[in-house]
C-alpha positions in Angstrom: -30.0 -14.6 -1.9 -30.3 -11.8 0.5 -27.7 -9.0 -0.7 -29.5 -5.6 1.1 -28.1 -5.3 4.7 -29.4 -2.9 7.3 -31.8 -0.2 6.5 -34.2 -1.3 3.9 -37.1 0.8 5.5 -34.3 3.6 5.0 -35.2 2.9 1.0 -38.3 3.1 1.2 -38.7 6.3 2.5 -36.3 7.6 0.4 -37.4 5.7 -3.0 -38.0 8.9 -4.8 -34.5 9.8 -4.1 -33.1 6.1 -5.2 -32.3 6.4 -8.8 -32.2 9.1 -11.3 -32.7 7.6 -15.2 -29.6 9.4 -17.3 -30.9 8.4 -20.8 -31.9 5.7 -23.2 -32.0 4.5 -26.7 -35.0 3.1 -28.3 -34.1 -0.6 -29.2 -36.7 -3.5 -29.7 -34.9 -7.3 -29.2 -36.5 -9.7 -32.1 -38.3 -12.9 -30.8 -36.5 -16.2 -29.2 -35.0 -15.1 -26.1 -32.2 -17.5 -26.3 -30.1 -15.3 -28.6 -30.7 -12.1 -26.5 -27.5 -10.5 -25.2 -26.7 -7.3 -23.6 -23.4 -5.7 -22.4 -21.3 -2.5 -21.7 -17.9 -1.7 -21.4 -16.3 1.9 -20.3 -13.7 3.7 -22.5 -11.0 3.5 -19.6 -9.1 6.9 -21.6 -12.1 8.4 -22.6 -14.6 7.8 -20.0 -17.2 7.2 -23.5 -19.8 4.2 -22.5 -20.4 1.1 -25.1 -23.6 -0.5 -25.0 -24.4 -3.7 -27.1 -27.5 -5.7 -27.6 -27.9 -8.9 -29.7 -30.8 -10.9 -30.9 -30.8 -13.8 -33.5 -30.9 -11.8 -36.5 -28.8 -8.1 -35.5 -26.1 -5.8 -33.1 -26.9 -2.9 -32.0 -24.2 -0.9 -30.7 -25.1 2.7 -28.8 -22.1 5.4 -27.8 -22.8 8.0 -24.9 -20.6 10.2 -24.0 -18.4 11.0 -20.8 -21.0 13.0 -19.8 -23.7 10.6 -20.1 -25.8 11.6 -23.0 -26.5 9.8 -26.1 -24.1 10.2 -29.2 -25.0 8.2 -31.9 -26.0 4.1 -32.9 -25.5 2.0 -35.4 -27.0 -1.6 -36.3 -25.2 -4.5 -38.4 -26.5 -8.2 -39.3 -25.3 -10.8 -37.4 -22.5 -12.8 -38.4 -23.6 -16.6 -39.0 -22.3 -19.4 -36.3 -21.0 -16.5 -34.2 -23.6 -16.9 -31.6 -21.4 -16.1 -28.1 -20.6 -12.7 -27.5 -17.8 -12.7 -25.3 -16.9 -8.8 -24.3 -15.1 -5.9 -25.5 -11.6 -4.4 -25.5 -10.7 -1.1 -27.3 -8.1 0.0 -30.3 -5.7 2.8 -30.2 -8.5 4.8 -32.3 -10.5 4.5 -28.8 -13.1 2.5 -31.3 -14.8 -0.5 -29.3 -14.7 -3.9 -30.9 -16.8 -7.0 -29.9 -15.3 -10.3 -29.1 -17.5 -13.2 -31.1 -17.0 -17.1 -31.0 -18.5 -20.2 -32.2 -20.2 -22.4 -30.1 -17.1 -24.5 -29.5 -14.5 -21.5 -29.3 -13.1 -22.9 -32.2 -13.0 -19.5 -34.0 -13.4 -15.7 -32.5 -13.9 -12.6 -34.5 -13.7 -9.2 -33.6 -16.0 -6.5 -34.9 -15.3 -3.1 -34.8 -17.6 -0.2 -34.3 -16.6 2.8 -35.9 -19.1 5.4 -34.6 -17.8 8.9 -36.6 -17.4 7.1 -39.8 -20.7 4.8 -39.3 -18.9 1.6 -40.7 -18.1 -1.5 -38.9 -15.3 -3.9 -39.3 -14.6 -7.8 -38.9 -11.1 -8.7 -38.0 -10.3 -12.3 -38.1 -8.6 -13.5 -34.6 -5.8 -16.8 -34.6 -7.2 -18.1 -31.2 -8.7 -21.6 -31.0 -9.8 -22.6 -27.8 -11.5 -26.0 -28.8 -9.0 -27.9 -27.3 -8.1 -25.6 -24.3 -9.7 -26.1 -20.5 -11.1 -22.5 -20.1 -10.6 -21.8 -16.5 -12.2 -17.8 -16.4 -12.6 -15.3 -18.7 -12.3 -11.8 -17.6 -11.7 -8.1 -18.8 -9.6 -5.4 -17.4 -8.9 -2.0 -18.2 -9.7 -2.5 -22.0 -8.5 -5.8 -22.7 -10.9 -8.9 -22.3 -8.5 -12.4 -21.1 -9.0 -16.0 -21.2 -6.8 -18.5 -18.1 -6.6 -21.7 -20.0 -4.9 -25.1 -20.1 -3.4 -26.2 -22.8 -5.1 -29.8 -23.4 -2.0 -30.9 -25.1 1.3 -29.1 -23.1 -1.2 -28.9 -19.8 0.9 -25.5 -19.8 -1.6 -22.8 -18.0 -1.7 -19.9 -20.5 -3.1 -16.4 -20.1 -4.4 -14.9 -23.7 -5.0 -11.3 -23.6 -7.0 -9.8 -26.5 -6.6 -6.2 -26.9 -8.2 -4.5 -29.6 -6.4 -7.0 -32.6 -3.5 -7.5 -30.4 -3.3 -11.1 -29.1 -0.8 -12.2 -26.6 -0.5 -15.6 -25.1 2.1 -16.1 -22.0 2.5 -19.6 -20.4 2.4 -19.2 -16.5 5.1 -20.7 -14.4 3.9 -22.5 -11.0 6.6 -24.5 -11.0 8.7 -23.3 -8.2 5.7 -23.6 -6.0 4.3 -26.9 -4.0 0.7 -27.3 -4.1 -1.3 -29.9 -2.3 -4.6 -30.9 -2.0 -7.5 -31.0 1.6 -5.9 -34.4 2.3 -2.1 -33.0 1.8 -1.0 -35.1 -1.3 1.3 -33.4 -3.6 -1.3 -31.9 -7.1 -1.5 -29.6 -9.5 -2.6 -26.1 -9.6 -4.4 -27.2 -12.6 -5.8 -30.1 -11.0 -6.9 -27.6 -7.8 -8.9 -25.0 -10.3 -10.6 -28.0 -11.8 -11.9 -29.3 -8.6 -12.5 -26.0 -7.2 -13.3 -23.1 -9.8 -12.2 -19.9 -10.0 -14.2 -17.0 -8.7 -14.3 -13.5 -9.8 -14.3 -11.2 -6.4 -14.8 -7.6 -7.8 -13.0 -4.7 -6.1 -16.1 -2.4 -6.8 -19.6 -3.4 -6.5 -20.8 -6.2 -4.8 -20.1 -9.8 -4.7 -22.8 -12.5 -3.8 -22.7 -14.4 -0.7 -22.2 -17.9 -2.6 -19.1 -16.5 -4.2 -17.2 -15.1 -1.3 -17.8 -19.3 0.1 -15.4 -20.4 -3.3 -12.3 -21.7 -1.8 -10.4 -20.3 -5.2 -10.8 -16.9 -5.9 -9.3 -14.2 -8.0 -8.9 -10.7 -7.9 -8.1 -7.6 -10.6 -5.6 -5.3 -8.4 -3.8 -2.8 -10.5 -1.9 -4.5 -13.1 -1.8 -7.5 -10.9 -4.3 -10.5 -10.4 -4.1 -12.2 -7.4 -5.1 -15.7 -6.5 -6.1 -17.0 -3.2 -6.6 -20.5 -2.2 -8.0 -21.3 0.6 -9.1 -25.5 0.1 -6.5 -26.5 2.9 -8.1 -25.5 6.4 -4.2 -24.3 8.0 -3.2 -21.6 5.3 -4.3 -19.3 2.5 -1.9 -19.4 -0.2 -1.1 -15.9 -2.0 -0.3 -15.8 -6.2 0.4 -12.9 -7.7 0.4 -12.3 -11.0 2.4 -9.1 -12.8 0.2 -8.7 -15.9 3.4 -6.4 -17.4 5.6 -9.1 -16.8 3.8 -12.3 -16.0 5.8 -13.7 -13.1 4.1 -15.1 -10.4 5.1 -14.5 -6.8 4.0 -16.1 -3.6 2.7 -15.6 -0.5 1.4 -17.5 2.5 -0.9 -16.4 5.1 -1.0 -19.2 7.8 -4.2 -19.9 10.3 -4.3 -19.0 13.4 -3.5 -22.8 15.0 -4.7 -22.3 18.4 -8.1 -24.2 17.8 -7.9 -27.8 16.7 -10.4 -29.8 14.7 -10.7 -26.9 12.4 -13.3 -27.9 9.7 -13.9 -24.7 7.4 -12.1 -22.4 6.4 -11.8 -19.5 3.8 -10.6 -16.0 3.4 -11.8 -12.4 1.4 -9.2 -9.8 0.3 -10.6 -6.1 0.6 -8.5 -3.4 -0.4 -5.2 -4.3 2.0 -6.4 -6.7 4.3 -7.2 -9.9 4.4 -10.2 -11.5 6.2 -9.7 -15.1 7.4 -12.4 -17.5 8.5 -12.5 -20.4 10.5 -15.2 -22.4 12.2 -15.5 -25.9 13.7 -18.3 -27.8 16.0 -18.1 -25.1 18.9 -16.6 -21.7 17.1 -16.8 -19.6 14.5 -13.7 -17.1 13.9 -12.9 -14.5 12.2 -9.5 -12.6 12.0 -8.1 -9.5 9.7 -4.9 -9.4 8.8 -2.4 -6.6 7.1 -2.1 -7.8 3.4 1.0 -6.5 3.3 3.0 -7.6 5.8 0.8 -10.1 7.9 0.2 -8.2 10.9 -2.7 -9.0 13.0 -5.2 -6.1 12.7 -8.2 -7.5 15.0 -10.0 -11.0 15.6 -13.5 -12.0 16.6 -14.5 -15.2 18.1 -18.1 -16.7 18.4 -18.8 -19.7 20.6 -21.6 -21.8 21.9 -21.6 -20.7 25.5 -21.0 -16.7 25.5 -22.8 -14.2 23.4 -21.9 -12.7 20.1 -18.8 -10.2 20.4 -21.4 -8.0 17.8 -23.8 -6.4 19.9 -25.8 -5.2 17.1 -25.9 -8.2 14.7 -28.5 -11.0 14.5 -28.2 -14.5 13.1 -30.4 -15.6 10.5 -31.2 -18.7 7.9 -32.5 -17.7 5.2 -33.4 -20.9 2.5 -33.5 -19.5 -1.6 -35.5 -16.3 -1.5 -37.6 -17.3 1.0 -38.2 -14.7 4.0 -34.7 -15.2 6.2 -35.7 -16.6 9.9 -34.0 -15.5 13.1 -32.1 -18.0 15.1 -32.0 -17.3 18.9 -29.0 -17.6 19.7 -25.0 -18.4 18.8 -24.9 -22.1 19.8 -27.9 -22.3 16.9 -25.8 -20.1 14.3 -22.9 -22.7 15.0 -24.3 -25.6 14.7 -25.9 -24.8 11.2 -23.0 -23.2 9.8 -20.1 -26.1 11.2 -21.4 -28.0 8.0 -21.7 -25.1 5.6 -18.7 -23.3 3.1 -17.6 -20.7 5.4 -17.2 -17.2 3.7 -17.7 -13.7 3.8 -19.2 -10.8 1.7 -17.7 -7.2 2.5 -18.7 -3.9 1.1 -16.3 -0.7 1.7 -18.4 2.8 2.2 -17.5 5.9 3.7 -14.8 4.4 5.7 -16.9 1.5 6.9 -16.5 -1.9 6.3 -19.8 -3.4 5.8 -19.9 -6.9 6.5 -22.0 -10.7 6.3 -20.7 -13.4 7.6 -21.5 -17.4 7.8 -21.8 -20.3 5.9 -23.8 -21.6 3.0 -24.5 -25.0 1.9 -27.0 -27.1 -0.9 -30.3 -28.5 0.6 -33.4 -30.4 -0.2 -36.6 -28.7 0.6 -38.7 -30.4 3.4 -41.8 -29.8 0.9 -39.9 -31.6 -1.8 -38.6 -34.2 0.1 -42.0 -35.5 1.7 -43.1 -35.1 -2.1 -41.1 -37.5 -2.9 -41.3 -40.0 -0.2 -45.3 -39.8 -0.7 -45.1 -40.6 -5.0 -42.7 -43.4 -3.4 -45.5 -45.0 -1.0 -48.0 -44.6 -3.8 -46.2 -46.3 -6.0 -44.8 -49.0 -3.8 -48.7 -49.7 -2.6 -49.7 -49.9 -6.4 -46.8 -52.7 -6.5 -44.4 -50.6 -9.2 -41.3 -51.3 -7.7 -39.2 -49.1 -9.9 -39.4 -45.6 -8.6 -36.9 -42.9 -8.9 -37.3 -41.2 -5.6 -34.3 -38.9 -7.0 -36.7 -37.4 -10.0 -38.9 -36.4 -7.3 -37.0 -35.5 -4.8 -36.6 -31.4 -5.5 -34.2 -29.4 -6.7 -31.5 -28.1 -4.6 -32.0 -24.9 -3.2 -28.7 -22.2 -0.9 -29.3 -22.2 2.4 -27.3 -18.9 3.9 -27.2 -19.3 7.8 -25.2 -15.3 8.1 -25.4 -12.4 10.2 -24.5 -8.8 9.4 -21.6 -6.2 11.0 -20.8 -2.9 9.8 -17.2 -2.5 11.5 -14.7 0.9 11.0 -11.3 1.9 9.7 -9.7 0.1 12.9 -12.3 -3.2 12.6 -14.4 -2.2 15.4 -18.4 -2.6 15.7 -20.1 0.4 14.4 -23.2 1.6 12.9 -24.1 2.2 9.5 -27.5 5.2 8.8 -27.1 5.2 5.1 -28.7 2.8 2.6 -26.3 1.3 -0.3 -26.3 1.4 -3.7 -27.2 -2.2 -4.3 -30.0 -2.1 -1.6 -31.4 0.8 -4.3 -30.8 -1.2 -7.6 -32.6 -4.4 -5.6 -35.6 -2.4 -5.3 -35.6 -0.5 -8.3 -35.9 -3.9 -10.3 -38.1 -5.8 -7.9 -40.8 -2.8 -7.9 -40.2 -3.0 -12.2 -41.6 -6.1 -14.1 -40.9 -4.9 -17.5 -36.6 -4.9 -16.9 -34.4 -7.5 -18.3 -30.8 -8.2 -18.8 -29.7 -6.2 -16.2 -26.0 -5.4 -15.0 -24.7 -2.3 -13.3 -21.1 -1.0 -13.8 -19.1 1.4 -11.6 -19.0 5.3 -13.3 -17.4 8.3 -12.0 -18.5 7.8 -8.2 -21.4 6.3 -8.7 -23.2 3.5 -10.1 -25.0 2.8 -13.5 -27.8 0.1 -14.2 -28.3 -0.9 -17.6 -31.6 -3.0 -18.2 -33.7 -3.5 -21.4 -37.3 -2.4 -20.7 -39.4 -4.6 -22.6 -42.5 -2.1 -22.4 -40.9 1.2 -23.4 -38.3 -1.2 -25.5 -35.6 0.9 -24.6 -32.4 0.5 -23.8 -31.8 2.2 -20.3 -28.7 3.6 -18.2 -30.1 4.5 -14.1 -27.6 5.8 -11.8 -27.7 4.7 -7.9 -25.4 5.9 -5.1 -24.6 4.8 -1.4 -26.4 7.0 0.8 -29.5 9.1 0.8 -29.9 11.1 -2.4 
């Protein structure tokens, strides 16, 4: 999936001034690649970084300090049958611990590091999640959560862990109606099994694919925020006080002037919320005050006139195949009236920085006339029983989109600056020898941390928006 926007030949100009490599640890993973895990969490009070690697046999845990230098490592054996490493949280000693389950959730341990003394520490955890429905699992400021149903109460629970602290509070949706795409009266249990539940972070970027989920979530402060968008007339608001775990409602309706609305879908960035909507003959977008439902500005693309974004083009782009330019906006309407509408949004520097479109599953032609040729064979050979589906191809994302950078009062702008995220894409496209990669905010910045199988070294990277 295409993530870089505008000004890729921008990086490559600049590629000396992309990334600058802030340390590493020497580390080597053992052999079977199925057991490899890598992860880092952020002291939120001391600004200390955690990084943890696993193999089949060991964890390694490295500390580095606030100012980004190595402190100190240590390595343990790996417990037996605890095979998932979850996350981390922190204790009120500032010491990490590791979250670790069985393969069935049945049983999760936490293992603390205890850098200064050079001792670790398992603490047995009462949470059983064999017979829960695990909706998401997320952490926050220190503390690493679980949204489950209760298979037996089909109560919808939130269990925070925080350093040996468990807490388990049983969410209340009752006093709210909830209904599914053809209006019958359901569940919101019933909606995130059908749906999922997306993660949209507030830092970084999100992919394309998930800013097309029709159930999202966000981490805002001390509150997490739902939004459901699976009916095509409304986005419906939860918000959830993690200090006091009520849950209030809001609803943001569509705008109802078109009819035969097919698609539709919404993104929440910082205080306003971006609603989609597209049928046969438009595509529309509007932004809305989050707070108190004000219309901010709206766009509207149609078959006859041209694109109210002078400076965007449409594209369909198939996998990671090279995107291809489509002339014109009756073209990007037609492929994206069958597609999951969404939208992926980046804030920098004031500017909102913007894709738009639809996404959808497809066939490849290649595969497809594959298939249909094994098919004749076989028929002509007078085998009868051929699965044309076991040769048909796997399905590939197809991203029909086009890109906007828009400013503080959602007008078209310009953006001369490449992103962070256009830097990390080729930093680790130009570097064959990085795995397990995953970038974190830090300070203003950002920080990659990849294994590099050839050095075998841990690594932390730091990228920025702009030229540096």
């Amino acid at each position: 999936m295409k993530k870089s926007f505008f000004l890729f030949f921008f990086i490559i100009t600049f590629s000396l001034f992309s990334q600058i490599r802030l340390t590493d640890v020497n580390f080597e993973f053992k052999k079977n690649n199925d057991y490899h895990q890598l992860t880092t969490n952020v002291n939120p009070i001391t600004s200390e970084i955690f990084t943890f690697a696993s193999d089949k046999e060991s964890i390694f845990g490295a500390r580095f300090n606030s100012s980004v230098f190595f402190s100190d490592s240590l390595t343990i054996k790996k417990p037996n049958e605890y095979n998932f490493l979850l996350g981390s949280s922190f204790l009120e000693n500032n010491n990490p611990i590791l979250y670790w389950a069985t393969k069935n959730y049945e049983e999760i341990i936490g293992i603390e590091f205890d850098f200064e003394n050079r001792v670790t520490k398992t603490i047995e955890l009462n949470v059983n999640l064999k017979e829960a429905f695990i909706f998401n699992e997320f952490s926050e400021k220190g503390t690493y959560y679980f949204l489950i149903e209760d298979k037996e109460s089909k109560a919808i629970q939130l269990i925070s862990l925080k350093g040996k602290t468990i807490q388990k509070n049983t969410l209340d949706f009752s006093k709210y109606n909830f209904k599914d795409d053809k209006q019958n009266k359901t569940t919101i249990s019933d909606l995130l099994k059908e749906y999922g539940l997306t993660k949209i972070e507030k830092k970084g970027f999100n992919s394309f694919e998930a800013g097309t989920s029709k159930l999202k979530y966000y981490l805002h402060n001390d509150t997490l925020i739902f939004t459901l968008d699976h009916v095509t007339t409304k986005t419906q608001v939860l918000e959830l006080n993690l200090s006091t775990f009520e849950v209030n409602e809001s609803v943001f309706l569509q705008n109802t002037t078109e009819k035969n609305i097919k698609q539709s879908n919404s993104l929440l960035v910082n205080n306003y919320l971006f609603q989609l909507k597209s049928n046969k003959d438009i595509f529309q977008i509007q932004i809305l005050d989050y707070t108190n439902k004000n219309l901010i500005n709206s766009y509207t693309i149609d078959k006859i006139n041209p694109s109210p974004f002078k400076n965007s083009t449409f594209y369909s782009q198939t996998s990671n195949s090279s995107p291809r330019k489509l002339k014109n906006t009756k073209k990007f309407i037609n492929k994206t009236s069958n597609t999951k509408i969404g939208a992926l949004i980046y804030n920098y520097n004031g500017n909102y920085i913007a894709t738009f479109g639809g996404s959808k599953d497809i066939r490849r032609n290649s595969d497809l006339l594959l298939g249909v040729g094994l098919a004749m064979t076989s028929v002509a050979a007078g085998y009868n029983g051929f699965d044309y589906d076991t040769f048909s191809g796997d399905l590939v994302i197809q991203n029909t989109t086009f890109e906007v950078v828009l400013n503080s009062s959602f007008e078209e702008t310009e953006n001369n600056e490449p992103l962070f995220i256009d830097k990390i894409n080729q930093f680790t496209s130009n570097n064959k020898n990085i795995r397990y990669e995953h970038y974190f905010p830090f300070d203003n910045y950002y920080i990659l941390c990849h294994y590099d199988k050839k050095n075998k070294a841990i690594v932390l990277t730091k990228f920025q928006d702009g030229i540096q």
